[in-house]
N, C-alpha and C positions, 0 to 999 in steps of 0.2 A: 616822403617828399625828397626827393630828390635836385642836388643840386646843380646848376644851368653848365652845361659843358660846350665848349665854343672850339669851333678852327677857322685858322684864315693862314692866307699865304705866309711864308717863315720869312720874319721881318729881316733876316741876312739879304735873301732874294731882293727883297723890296729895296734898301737903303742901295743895296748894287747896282738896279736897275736906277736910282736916284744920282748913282755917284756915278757911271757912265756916263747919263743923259749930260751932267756937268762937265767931264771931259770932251765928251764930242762937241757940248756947246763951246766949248774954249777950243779946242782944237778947230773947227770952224772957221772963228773970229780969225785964227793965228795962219788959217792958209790959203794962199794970194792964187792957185789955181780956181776957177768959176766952177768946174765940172765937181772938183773936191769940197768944195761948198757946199754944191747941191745934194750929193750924196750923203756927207754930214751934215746936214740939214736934217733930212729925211731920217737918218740915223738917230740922232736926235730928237724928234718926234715921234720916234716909237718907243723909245727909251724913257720917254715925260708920261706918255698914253701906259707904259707898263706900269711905270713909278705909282701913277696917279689912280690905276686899277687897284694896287695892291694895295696902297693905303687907304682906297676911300671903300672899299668893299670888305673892313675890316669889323667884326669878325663876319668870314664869310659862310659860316653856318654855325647856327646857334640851339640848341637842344634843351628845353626842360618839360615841367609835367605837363606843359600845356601842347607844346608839340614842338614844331623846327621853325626858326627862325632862315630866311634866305634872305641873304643881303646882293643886291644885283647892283649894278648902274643908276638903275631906274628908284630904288627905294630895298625899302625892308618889308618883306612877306611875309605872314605867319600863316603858317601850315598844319593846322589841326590833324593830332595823332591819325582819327579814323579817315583822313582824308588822302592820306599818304602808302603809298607803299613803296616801299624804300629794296632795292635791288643793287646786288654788285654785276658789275658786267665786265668782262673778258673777254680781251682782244689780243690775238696773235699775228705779230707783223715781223717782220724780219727775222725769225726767230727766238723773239722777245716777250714776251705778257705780259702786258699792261692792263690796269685793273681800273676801272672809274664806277664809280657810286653814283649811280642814278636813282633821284627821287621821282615818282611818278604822281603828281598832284591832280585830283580831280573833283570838283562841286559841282553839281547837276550837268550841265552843257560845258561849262569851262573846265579845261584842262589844262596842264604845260607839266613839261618835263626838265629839269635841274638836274644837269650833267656835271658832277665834281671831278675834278685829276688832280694826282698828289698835289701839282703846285696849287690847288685853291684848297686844299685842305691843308697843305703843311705836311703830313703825314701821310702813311699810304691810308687807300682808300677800304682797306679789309679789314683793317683795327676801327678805323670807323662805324663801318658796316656791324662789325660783334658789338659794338657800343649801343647805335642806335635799337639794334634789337633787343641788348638786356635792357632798355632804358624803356621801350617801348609799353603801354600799359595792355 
């Protein structure tokens, strides 16, 4: 048996996106332009919306013998081993390769796909990937 291994966004990221969202709130209140308002406004609201992802979708995947745990917006998933197939996928853009860990879930007619990048894992996405497959039964 193996013991439950988790990732979710690196709680630095998250408290930053926290302590932003409270500067631009304050910087806001403090500026008597209307057009700067509105923009830190706006600023501010995606800054609450990131805050608020990062903490409440904590841990944002979760692994033991029973299968993967997916924590979304919406709730918590479980994903039974044999239901899963779990892929790294690669992408080259500007000269750069970026790597996301896709889960591909499917039961009879339902489907859906769970798309991870470093910031929802915390870590990159290819030490993941060697995990889930030695973890895999």
């Amino acid at each position: 048996m193996n013991p439950p291994r988790t990732w979710s966004p690196q709680p630095g990221l998250v408290g930053l996106a926290w302590g932003l969202a409270a500067v631009f709130l304050l910087v806001t209140f403090l500026s008597s332009d209307p057009v700067s308002r509105v923009f830190l406004g706006l600023a501010t609201l995606i800054q609450l919306a990131l805050g608020a992802y990062g903490t409440f979708v904590r841990p944002r995947l979760l692994v033991d013998d029973s299968g993967l745990t997916v924590r979304t917006l919406s709730g918590a998933r479980l994903l039974p081993w044999h239901e899963v197939k779990v892929r790294l996928a690669r992408t080259r853009r500007l000269g750069r390769e970026t790597a996301t860990l896709e889960l591909d879930w499917q039961r009879g007619e339902d489907e859906q796909l769970f798309v991870f990048t470093p910031l929802d894992l915390g870590t990159d996405p290819r030490d993941v990937a060697d995990v889930l497959h030695a973890l895999r039964p």
